[in-house]
N, C-alpha and C positions, 0 to 999 in steps of 0.2 A: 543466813541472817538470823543474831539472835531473836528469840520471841518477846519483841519490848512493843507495846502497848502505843501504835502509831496513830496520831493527827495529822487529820490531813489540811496542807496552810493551801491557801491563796492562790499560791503557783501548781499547772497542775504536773500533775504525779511527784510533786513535792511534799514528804510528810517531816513531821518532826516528834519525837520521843525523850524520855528523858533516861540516862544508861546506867547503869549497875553504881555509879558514885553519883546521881541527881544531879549530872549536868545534860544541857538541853544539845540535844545533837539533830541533826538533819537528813536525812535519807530521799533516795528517788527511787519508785517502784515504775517503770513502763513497759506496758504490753503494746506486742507490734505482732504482724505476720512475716515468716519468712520466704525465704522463695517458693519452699514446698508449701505454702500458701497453711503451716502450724503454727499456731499460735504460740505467742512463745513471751516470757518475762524477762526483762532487766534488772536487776535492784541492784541497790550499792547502797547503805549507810555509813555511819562516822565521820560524816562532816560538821566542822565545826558551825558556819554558817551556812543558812539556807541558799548564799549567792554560790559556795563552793561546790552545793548541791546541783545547784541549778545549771551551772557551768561543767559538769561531768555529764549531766543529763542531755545539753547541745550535741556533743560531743557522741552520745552515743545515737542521736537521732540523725546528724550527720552522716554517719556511717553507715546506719542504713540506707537513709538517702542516696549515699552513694556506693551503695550493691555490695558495700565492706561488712556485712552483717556475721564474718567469719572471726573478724575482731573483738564481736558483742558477744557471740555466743560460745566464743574457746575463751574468754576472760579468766573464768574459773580454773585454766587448766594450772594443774600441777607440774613442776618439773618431773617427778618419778612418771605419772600419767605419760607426758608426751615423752619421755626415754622409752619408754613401754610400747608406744606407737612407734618411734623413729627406729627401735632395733629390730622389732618386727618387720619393717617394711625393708628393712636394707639384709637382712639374715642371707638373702639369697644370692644378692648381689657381692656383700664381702668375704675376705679366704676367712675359712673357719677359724683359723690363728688370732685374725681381727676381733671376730666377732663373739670370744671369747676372751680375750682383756679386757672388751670393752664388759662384757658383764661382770668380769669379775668388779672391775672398777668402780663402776656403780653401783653394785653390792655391798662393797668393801667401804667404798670410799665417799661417792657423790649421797648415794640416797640415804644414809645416816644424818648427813650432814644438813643437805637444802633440800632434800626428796622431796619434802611436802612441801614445799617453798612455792607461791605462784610464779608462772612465765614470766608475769608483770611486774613481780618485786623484783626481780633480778636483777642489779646490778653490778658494775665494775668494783665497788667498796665493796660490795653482800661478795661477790663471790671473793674477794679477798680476804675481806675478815672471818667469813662461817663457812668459807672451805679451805682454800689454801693455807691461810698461819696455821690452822688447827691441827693441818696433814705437816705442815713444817716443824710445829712443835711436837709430833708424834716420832719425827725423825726421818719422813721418808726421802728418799733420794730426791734431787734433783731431776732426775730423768722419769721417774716416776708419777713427780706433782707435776709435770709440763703435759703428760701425755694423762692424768687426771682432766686437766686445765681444755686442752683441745678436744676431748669427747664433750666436753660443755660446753665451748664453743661451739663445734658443729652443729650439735644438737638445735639450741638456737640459731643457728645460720639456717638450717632445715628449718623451721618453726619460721623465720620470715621467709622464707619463700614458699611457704604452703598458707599465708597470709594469718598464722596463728599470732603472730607481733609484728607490730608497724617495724622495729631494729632490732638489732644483738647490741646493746650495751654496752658486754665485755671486750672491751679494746685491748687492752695490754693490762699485763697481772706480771705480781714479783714476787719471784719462786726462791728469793732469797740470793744469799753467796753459797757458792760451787766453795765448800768449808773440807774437802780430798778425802769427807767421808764416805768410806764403800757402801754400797748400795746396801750391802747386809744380808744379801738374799745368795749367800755361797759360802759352803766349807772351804777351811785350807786343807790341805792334799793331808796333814795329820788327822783331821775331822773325820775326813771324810773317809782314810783306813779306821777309825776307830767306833764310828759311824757302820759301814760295811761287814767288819765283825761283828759287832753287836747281830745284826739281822742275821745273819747266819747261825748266829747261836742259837736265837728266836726263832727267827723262821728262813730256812734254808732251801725251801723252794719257792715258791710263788713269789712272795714278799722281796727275797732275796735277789732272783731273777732278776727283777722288774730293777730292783735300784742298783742293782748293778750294773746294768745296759744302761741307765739313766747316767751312772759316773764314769763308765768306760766309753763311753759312745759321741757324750754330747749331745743326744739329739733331742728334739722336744716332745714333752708329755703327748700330743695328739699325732706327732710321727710314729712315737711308740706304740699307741694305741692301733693305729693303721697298718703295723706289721703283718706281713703275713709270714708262712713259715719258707715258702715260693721266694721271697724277698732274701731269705738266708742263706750265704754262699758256704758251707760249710767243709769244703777242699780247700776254698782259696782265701777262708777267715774273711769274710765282707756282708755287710750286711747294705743294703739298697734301700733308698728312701724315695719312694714312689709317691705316697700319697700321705694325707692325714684324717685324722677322723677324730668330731668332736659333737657334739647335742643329735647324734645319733646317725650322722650322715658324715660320707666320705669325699673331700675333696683333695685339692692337691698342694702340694708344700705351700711355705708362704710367700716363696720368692723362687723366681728360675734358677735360684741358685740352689734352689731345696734339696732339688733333684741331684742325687749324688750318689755315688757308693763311696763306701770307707771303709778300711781294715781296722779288724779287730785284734785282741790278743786272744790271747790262748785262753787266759783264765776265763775269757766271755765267753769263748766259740767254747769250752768247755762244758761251760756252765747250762749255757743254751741246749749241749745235748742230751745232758741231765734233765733240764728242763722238759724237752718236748717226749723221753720216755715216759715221766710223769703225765704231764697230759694224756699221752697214750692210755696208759694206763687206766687214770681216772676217767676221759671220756668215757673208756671203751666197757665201765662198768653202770653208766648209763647210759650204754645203749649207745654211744656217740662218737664217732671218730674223728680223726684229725687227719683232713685231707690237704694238699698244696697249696689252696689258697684259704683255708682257718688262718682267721687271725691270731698272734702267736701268744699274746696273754689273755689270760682267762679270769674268770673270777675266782677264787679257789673252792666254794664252795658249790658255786649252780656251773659251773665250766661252762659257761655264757663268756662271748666278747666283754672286756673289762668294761666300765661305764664311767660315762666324765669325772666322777666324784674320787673312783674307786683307789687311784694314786695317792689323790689328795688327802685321803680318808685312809688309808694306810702310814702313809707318812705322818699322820697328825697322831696316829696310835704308837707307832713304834716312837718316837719322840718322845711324846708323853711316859714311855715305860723305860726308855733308858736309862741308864746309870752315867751314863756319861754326862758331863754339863757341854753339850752339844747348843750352836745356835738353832733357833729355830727358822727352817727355811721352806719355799716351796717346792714341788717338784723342779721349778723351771731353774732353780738356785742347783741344780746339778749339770744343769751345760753350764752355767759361771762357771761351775769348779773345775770342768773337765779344761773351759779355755783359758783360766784365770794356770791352771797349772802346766798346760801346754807352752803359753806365755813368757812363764817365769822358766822355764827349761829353755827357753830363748829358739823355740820354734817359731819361724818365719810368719808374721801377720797372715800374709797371702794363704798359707798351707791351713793356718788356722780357720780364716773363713773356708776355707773350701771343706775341711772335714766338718766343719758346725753348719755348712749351708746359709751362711753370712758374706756377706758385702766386705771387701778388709776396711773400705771406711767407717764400718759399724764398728767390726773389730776395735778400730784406734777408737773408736771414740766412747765404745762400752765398758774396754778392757784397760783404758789411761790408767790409773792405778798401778795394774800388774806391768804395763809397756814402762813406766816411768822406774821402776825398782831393775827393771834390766837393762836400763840406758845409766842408770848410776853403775852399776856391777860393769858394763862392758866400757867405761872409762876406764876403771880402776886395774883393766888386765894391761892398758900402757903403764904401768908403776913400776915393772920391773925392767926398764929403758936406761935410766937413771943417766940420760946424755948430758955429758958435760961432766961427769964430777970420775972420769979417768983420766 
C-alpha cells in the first residue's frame, strides 16, 4: 500500500486519503487473528467511495467467519509466486520431459508477460489480450500457444482447489486460425547438411557429436542427456532409449512408447566411436575413466555429465558464429527435422512414431505439414495412366 497520509472516517477500519492526482479515495485496513492464533492485517485501497470500501471489507470478515481465511491472506499472491509453488510441489510427481516445458514456458512465455500479475486480476480478457495475442503476434505456433494456455490453466485449477481463488476464470481462449504455418522450430534436410558441416569444421568432436545424434537419431535433448555408453550397440548399429535425464535427476522416457531401440547409420555409429576414444582419452588425463554405464556426453571441458543448459548453450553459440543464414531453432527442433524428413521420404507414420518414440496420432497431427506435401506427391504418381485417351 502506497504511503498516502490516512483518515480515519466513521466506519470502522475505514480510512480515506487523498492519491498522487488529489482525488479523495477510500481504503479498509483490518486486523484479525488467524488460526495459528497470529495476528495478522488486511488492507486494500483505491476505492472510489467509502460504500465500495466498506463492501470489500464484509467480504473479507465473511471469510474469516467462515474458516476461508486462506482467501484473505494468499490475496496478494502473484501468478509467477504460485507457478513457483505449483511446480515445486508436482517436480516429483511429473516425467521430467513435462516438467521441463513447463519451465521453459514460463520462462519463455507466461512470467514476462503476466508473472507479476495477481491471482485475482486474472482473467478470461487479461489472459487474452497480455498473453495470448502477444505470443500470436510474435508468431508462435498454434500448438505451442494451446499448451502456453493450459500450464495457466492448471496452474489456477490448482490454486482453487488448495482454496488460494474462490474460481479459474479462464474458460475458453482463441489461439487464432491454424494459418499452415510451420512451427518454425526445424531445419530442412539442406539446413541441416549445411548446419552439420559447419560444426565439424568448428568443432568436430564434442559439439559435433552431440548434434549429430540430435539429426540422426530423433531423439530428445533429455534422452540424450541419459545416454549411457552400455546403451550403445555398436556391432548391430542401435542405440537404446532407456531413460531421460533432466534438473539433475534420472527418470524414464516420456511415454511407454519411449522406450525403444533404433538403428543408426554408419556415419553415427562412426562417429560415436571417435567420440568415446576422445573421451578416453581426455578423462583418462584427469584422472577419470569411462566405464559402461558413464553417461555418453560430457562436458568438453570439466568431462562432467552435460547439464540442462549445456545443448542449449551450445546451439545458441555455434548459431550465433555461423556463416550460414540458418533459422534459429532449439535443440528439440532436431527430432522435427529427423521426422519432418523421414516423412517426406514417404516413410510409414507408424515406423516414424516408433523410431521417435511417438504415438503415430501425434505423428499425424505434429507432422500435418510434411504428411500433406506427400499426399499431393503420391496423387500425382497416377498421371502417367493417362485411361482413356488410347
Amino acid at each position: 500500500m502506497a504511503r498516502y497520509k490516512m483518515t480515519k472516517t466513521k466506519k470502522d477500519s475505514i480510512y480515506k486519503y487523498k492519491d498522487a492526482a488529489g482525488n479523495t479515495k477510500y481504503a479498509y485496513r483490518y486486523k484479525f487473528y488467524d488460526k495459528f492464533q497470529n495476528r495478522q492485517e488486511k488492507s486494500q485501497q483505491g476505492f472510489s467511495t467509502e460504500q465500495d470500501a466498506e463492501r470489500a471489507l464484509i467480504e473479507v470478515k465473511a471469510d474469516i467467519l467462515d474458516g476461508n481465511q486462506s482467501y484473505v491472506t494468499s490475496a496478494n499472491y502473484k501468478l509467477i509466486d504460485w507457478l513457483t509453488i505449483w511446480m515445486d510441489a508436482n517436480k516429483t510427481n511429473w516425467r521430467i520431459g513435462t516438467y521441463e516445458l513447463y519451465e521453459r514456458h514460463i520462462r519463455l512465455h507466461i512470467s514476462p508477460l503476466i508473472g507479476k500479475m495477481k491471482l485475482t486480476k486474472i482473467t478470461n480478457m487479461v489472459m487474452q489480450r497480455d498473453l495470448i495475442n502477444p505470443l500470436i503476434e510474435k508468431g508462435l505456433s498454434q500448438r505451442t500457444l494451446k499448451s502456453v494456455g493450459r500450464i495457466v490453466i492448471a496452474a489456477l485449477n490448482s490454486a482453487v482447489d488448495e482454496r488460494i481463488i474462490r474460481n479459474n476464470p479462464v474458460t475458453k481462449l482463441d489461439y487464432g486460425k491454424f494459418n499452415g504455418k510451420k512451427d518454425g522450430n526445424y531445419f530442412s534436410e539442406e539446413e541441416l547438411k549445411l548446419f552439420l558441416n559447419y560444426v565439424y569444421k568448428t568443432e568436430p568432436t564434442s559439439y559435433y557429436t552431440i548434434f549429430l545424434t540430435l539429426g540422426m537419431s530423433g531423439i530428445r535433448k533429455g534422452e540424450l542427456a541419459g545416454l549411457r555408453w552400455s546403451d550403445i550397440d555398436f556391432e548391430n548399429n542401435t542405440i537404446t532409449i532407456e531413460r531421460t535425464r533432466a534438473n539433475k535427476k534420472v527418470g524414464p522416457p516420456k511415454s511407454d512408447n519411449g522406450y525403444r531401440t533404433i538403428s543408426i547409420n554408419k556415419i553415427l555409429i562412426n562417429q560415436l566411436k571417435k567420440y568415446k576414444v576422445w573421451c578416453i582419452q581426455n578423462k583418462w588425463e584427469k584422472q577419470m575413466t569411462v566405464e559402461k554405464d558413464s553417461y555418453v556426453f560430457i562436458d568438453r571441458y570439466k568431462f562432467t555429465p552435460i547439464s540442462d543448459t549445456y545443448v542449449n548453450d551450445a546451439l545458441d553459440y555455434l548459431l550465433e558464429k555461423c556463416t550460414y543464414d540458418l533459422p534459429r531453432i532449439t535443440p528439440h527442433g532436431f527430432r522435427h527435422t529427423f521426422a519432418s524428413i523421414l516423412i517426406a521420404n514417404k516413410i510409414p507414420v507408424v515406423s516414424v512414431a516408433k523410431i521417435i518414440g511417438d504415438h503415430p496420432t501425434t505423428v499425424m497431427n505434429v507432422y500435418a505439414h510434411s504428411l500433406s506435401r506427400v499426399e499431393e506427391e503420391t496423387v500425382e504418381l497416377f498421371n502417367h495412366f493417362n485411361i482413356g485417351e488410347g
